[in-house]
N, C-alpha and C positions, 0 to 999 in steps of 0.2 A: 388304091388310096387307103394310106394306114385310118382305121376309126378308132377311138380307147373310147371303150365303157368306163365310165368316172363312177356314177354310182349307182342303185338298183335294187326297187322295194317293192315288194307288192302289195296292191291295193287293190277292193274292189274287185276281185278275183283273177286280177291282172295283176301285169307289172308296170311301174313308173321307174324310167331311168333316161340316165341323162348322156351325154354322146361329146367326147371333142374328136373334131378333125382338121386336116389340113386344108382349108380351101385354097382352089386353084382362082377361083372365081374373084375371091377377096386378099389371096394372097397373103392370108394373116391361118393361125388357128381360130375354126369357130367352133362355138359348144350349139346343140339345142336339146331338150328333152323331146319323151314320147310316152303316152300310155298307152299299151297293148290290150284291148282287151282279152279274157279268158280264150276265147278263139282260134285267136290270133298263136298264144302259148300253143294251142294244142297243132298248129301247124295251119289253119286257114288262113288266105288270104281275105284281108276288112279291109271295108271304105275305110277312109283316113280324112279327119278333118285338121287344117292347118292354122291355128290360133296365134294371132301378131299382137302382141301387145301393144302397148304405149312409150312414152315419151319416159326417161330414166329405168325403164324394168328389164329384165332380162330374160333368160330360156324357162327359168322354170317358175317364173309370176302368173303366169295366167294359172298355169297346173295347181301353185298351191293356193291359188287364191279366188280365183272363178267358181271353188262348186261343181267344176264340172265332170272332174271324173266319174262320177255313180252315175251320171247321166250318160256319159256316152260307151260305159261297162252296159246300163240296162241295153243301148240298140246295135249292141257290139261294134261298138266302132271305133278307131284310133284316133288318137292326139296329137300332132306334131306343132311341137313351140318350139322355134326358133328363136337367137338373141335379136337383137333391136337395133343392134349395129355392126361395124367389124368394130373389134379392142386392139389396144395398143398400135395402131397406127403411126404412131407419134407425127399425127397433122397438127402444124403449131394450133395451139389454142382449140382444141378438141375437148379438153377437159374444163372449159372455164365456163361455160354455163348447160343449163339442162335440155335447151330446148334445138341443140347444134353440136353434131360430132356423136362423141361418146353416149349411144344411148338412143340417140335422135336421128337414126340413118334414113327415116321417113320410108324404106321399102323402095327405093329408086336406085336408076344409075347414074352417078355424079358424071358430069364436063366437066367441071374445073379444076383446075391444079389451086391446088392439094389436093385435092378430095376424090379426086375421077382413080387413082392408081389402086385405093382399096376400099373407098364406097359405094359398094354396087351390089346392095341389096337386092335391089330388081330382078337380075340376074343368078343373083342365089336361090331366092326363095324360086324364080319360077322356074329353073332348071338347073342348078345342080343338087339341092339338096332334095329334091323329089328325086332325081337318078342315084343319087345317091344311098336314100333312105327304104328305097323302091327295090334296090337291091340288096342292100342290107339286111330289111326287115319284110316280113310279111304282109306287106299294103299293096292292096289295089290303085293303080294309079289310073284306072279308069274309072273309081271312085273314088274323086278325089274333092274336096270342099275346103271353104277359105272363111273367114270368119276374122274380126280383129278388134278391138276397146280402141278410139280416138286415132293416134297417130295407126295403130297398129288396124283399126277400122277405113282408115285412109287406104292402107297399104291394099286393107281385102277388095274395098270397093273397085280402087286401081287395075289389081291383078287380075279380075273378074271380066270385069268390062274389057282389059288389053287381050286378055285370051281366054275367051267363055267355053272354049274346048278345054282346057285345061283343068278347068274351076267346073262342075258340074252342080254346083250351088252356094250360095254366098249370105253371110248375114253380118249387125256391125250393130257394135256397141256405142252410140257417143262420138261418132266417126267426125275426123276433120274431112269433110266431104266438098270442101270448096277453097283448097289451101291458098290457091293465088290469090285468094281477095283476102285473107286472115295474118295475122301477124305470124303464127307459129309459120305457117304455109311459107309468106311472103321473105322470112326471114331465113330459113331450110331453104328452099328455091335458088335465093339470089345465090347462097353460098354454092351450093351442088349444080345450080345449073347456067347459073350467069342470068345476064339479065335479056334472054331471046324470049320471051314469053309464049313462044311457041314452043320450045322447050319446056315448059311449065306446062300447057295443057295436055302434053302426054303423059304426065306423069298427077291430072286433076280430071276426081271421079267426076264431077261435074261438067267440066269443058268436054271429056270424054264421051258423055251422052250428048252434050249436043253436035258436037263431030260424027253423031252416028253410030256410036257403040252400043250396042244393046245385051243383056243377056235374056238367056232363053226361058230361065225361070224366073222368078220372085224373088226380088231381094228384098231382105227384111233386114229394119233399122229401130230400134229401142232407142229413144231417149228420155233423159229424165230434165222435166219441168226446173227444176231447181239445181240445175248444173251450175257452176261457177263462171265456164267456159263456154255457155252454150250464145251469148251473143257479141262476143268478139272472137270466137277461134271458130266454133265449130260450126252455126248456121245451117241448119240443117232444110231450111228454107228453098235455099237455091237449090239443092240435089232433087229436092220434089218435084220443082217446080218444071226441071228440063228433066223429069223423069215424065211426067205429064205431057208435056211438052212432044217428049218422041215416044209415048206409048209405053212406055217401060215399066214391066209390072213391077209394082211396089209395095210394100207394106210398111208404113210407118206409123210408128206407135209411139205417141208422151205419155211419159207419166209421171203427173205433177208428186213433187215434195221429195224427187230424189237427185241426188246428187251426180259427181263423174268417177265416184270412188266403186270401188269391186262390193259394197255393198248391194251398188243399183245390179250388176252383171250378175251376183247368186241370187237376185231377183226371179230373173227372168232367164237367164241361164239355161233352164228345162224346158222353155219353150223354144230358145235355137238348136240345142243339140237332137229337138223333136223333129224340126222343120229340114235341119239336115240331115237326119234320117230318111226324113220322106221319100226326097229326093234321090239322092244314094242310093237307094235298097229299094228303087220302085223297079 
């Protein structure tokens, strides 16, 4: 599989660079960044933590806007952001709003025509761009961690809970963590998955746990009191509550007077790339 290096800086005693290739998966060119730590450069293979963004952002939003590289340069550990959707598809009406198509793959594999023949994020993130990237680069993919802001918190909780082998620990910014019952959710869903709503719970962190899913460690969840979106999209309520429910270690933290924006994420930022650490490197 051809890869082009696009571009490539160092930072934090590592490098940050950004990656296109051909997906076989999505059938389109996809781009995503990665920071390597110092480590990594010098030929070791690092855990690898995988950052999903949100809803309009793309491959290198979280890298330049989380804060997080000096934190995960300090417990040497990689970065991989991936785009948010496939591009250029040309699925009618993909581009005509923010929260659908371009931008808004939600981390799932579509049913529907249009949408099923190249959006199948699901599929990407959880095997070809780690085989991919695995080979590529110097990452351990038996340390390998997931982590995501809102829709891109959606995606981590998802992927976490469908393959807890894969994910050996997880945390979430803001996460739409109950999409079947939320407009963003309910809206994404119908399109990509029709209206089977069983369809829908595999692809909802929430239905997921109560179906039985568990992971093996502690997911940790950050939200901020004064989200815009925190009680019609995101409801962070019901993920606790059928986390409780089946036992599922949880760490959920508010924190009033902040918002959905990447000011609340270089908050507290040091304390996920800490907790990923733990785990990883224990």
């Amino acid at each position: 599989m051809s890869v082009e290096k696009i571009t490539e800086q160092k930072c934090c005693g590592g490098h940050v660079a950004t990656y296109k290739h051909r997906s076989e998966v999505l059938g389109l060119d996809a781009k995503f960044a990665v920071f390597l730590p110092e480590a990594a450069l010098q030929g070791a293979k690092v855990p690898v933590l995988y950052a999903l963004a949100g809803l309009t952002c793309h491959q290198e939003t979280f890298l330049t806007k989380a804060n997080a590289v000096r934190f995960a340069a300090r417990h040497g550990i990689a970065l991989l952001t991936p785009d948010t959707s496939p591009r250029g598809a040309q699925v009618p009406g993909e581009n005509d709003s923010y929260d659908l198509g371009t931008g808004a793959g939600f981390y799932l594999d579509a049913t529907q025509s249009p949408w099923a023949e190249h959006y199948r994020m699901g599929t990407y993130i959880s095997e070809e761009l780690p085989a991919l990237t695995e080979a590529l680069l110097p990452l351990d993919g038996v340390r390998r961690g997931i982590t995501g802001h809102s829709m891109g918190g959606h995606g981590a909780l998802v992927h976490a809970l469908r393959a807890p082998e894969r994910w050996k620990s997880v945390s979430a910014f803001a996460p739409i963590s109950n999409p079947s019952v939320v407009p963003w959710g309910q809206k994404a869903f119908s399109a990509y998955l029709g209206t089977d709503r069983a369809r829908w719970a595999a692809w909802d962190a929430t239905e997921l746990l109560k179906a039985g899913h568990k992971h093996p460690s502690t997911i940790l969840i950050d939200q901020g009191g004064a989200d815009e979106f925190l009680a019609r999209e995101l409801q962070p309520e019901h993920f606790e509550a059928a986390a409780s429910q089946v036992g599922q270690a949880l760490s959920m933290r508010r924190h009033a007077g902040y918002d959905h924006s990447y000011w609340f994420i270089q908050t507290i930022i040091e304390d996920h790339l800490a907790h990923h650490a733990q785990i990883l490197k224990a």
